[in-house]
N, C-alpha and C positions, 0 to 999 in steps of 0.2 A: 646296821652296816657292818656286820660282821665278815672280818677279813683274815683269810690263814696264813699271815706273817707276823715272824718273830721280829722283837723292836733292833733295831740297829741305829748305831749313831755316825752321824758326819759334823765336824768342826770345820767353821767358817773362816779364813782369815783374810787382814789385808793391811796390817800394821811393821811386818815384819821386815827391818833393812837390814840384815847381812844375810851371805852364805850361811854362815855358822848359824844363826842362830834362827833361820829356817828349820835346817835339819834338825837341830835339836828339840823344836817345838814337834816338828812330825815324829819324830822316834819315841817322844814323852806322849802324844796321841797314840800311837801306835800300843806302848804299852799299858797306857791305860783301859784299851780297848775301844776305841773308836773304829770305826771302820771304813770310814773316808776325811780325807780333806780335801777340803775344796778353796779355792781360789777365786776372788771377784775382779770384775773383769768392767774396770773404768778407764780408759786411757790416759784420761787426762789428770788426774786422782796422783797424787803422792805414794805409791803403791808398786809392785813388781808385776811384770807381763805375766798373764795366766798362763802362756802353755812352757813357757822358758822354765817358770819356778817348778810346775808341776812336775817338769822332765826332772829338776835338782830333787822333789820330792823324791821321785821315783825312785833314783840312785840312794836316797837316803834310808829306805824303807824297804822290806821285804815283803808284809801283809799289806800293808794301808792300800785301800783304793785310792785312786786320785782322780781330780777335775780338777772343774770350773762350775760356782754357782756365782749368776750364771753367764757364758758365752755368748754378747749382742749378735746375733744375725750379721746385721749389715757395718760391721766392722770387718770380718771378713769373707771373700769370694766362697763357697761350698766345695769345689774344690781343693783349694788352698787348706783351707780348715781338716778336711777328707784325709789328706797329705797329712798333715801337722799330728793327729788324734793317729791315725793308724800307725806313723812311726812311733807314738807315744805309748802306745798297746804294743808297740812290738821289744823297746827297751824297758817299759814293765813288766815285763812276763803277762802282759793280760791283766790288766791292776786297771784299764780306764775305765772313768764313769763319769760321763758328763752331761753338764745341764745347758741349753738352749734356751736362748728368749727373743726374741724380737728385738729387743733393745727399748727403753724406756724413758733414759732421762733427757729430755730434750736439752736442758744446756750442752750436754756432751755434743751432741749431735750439730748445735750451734759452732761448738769451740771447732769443732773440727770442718767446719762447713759442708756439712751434709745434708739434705733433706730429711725434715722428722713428717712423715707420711703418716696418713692418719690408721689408727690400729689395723682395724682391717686389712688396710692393703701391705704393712708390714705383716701381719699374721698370713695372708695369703704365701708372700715371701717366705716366710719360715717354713709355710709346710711344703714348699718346691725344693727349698736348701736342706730340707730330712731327705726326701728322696732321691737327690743325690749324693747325700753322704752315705746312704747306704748300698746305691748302684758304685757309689765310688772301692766301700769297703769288700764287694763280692769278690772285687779282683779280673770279673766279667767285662770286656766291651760292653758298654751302654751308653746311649744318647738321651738327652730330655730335651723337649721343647716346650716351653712355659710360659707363661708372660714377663718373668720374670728373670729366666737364668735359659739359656741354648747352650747344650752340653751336645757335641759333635762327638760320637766314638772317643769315649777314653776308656782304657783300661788302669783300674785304681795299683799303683805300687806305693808303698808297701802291704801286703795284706793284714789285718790285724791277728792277732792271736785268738781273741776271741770272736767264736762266730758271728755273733750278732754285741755288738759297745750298746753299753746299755746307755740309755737316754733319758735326761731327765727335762719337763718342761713344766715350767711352773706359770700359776697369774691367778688372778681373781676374780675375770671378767668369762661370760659364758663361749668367748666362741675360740677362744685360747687353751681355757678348759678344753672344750671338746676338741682340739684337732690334740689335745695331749694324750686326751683317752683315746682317741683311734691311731695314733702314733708312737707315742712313747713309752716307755715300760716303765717307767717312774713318774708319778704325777705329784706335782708340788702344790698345796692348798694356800694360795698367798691371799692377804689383803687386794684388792683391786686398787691399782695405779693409775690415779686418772690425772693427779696434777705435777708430779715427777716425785712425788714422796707420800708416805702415806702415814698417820699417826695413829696407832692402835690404842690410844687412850680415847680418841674422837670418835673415830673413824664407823660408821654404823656396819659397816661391812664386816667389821674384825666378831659379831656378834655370833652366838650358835645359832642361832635362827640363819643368819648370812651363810653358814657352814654347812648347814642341811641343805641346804639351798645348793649351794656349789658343788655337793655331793650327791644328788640327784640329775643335774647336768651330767655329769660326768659319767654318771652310770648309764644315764639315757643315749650318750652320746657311745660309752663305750661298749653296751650289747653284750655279745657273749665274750668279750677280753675284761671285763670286769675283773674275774678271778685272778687273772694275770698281772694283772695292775699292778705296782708298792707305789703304795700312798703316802706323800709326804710332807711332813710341815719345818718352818723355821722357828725359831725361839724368838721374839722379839723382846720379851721382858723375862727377865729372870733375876733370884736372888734367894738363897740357902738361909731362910731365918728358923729362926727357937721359940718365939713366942706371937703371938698375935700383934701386939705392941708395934714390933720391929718390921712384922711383917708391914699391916699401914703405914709405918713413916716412912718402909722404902719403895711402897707405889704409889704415895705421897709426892717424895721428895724427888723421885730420879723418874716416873713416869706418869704424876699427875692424875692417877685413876685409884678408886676406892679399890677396898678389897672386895665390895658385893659385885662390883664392876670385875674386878681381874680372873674372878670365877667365872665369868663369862666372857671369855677374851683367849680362845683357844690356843692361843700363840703364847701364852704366860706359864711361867714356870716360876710359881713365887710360892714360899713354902719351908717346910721344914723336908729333909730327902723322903720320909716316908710316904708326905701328903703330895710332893712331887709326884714321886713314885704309882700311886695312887692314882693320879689325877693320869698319868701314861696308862696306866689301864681302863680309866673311863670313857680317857677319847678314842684309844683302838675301838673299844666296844660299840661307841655311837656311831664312828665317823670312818673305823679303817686303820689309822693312821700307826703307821707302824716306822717311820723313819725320818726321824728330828737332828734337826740340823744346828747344833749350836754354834754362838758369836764365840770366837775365839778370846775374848776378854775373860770365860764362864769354861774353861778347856776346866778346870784344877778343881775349881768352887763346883761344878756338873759331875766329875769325876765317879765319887761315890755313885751317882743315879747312873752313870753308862757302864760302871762295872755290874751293876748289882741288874742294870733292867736290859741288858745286852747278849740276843739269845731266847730272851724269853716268851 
């Protein structure tokens, strides 16, 4: 699965309470060479609103792209959303990049009294809320009629800066995958979420075998955009160790899987920075994957791997 992109890194966050010290994490991203931050996007969560922090990102930062990994669907209307992203692309110079999902955790969905809809028919919804965020960004009059959203003549103000806001969707499941590959320009390779959490020490899905699997979907699904794609993963485990020793006791102790196991656990980044290193060029080569997304705990301790493997 040979793919012609260079690796690039995005940092995840959702810990951060002040102004200050927002900015300061993006600007210390920024110069380490990251190439996005991204924002999560829980309402109910002890956390900061996705598109508010990103706007303070934005101000804070010159290069960094910015989002959301990633943006529930049915939190808000496609217009509204349409609105919120193109003024965001327009006060960044053209810096957005955001990720879509359906939305997944059902207690959310509970806390807030909404319908948690069974996959499908949220997945249907998301792919009628891409095409109007992108009839919204032309700037053009257009209407949609859908099962799901009636869009009467709007014309989208503000236009964004850049032609086409790049889109990232991510999931595990085949039919998610596929509306990513003929929709989106960023596809995210995730574990499959079936029971609102997913553990990549258990999980059979987190496997290479699961991965081929999900990347043959997507090629099938995606046709001649295949080449077009950037392929993406999350970090779920990671840790900078020196010896073998060290390495086992911290997939041991902090995420309960052998090391024969975390070699086969494509979301793992455990290792010394070489064998890290290393292991970022084996799974481009297998699987594509050219754009990893680290937990913000891992910005400092990852540092070294996204100077050294960013670009290349």
């Amino acid at each position: 699965m040979a793919h012609p992109r260079r690796f690039r890194f995005g940092l995840k966050f959702r810990t951060v309470r002040s102004g200050a010290a927002l900015a300061a994490m993006a600007q210390r991203a920024e110069a380490i060479g990251y190439s996005t931050i991204l924002v999560s996007d829980h309402p109910v969560h002890p956390q900061f609103a996705p598109l508010t922090a990103a706007a303070a990102l934005a101000c804070a930062t010159t290069r960094l792209r910015i989002g959301a990994s990633v943006l529930a669907n049915d939190f808000r209307h496609p217009i509204v959303l349409a609105k919120e992203l193109a003024t965001l692309d327009l006060i960044s110079d053209g810096r957005v990049e955001i990720g879509l999902g359906t939305g997944w955790k059902k207690a959310e969905y509970e806390a807030m009294g909404l319908p948690f809809d069974a996959p499908g028919e949220r997945i249907d919804r998301l792919g009628e809320a891409i095409a109007i965020l992108r009839g919204y960004w032309s700037g053009q009059p257009f209407s949609q009629a859908g099962r799901h959203y009636s869009i009467a003549s709007v014309s989208g103000y503000p236009v964004p800066v850049q032609p086409r806001i790049p889109i990232l969707i991510g999931g595990g499941g085949r039919k998610i995958l596929g509306l990513a590959a003929r929709e989106a320009d960023i596809v995210g390779v995730n574990p499959a979420v079936r029971s609102g959490a997913h553990d990549i020490a258990t999980d059979l899905d987190s496997t290479e075998a699961a991965t081929d699997e999900k990347l043959r979907w997507i090629a099938e699904a995606a046709g001649s955009r295949m080449n077009d794609l950037e392929l993406s993963m999350q970090v779920y485990a990671d840790g900078v160790v020196e010896s073998a020793a060290e390495r086992d006791r911290i997939l041991s102790e902090r995420y309960a899987f052998s090391l024969a196991d975390a070699r086969k656990v494509p979301y793992a980044w455990v290792g010394s920075i070489d064998e890290i290193c290393d292991g970022l060029e084996a799974k481009r080569a297998r699987w594509g994957i050219s754009y990893w997304v680290v937990p913000e705990h891992a910005m400092e301790t990852m540092g070294e791997v996204v100077a050294r493997m960013s670009g290349r």
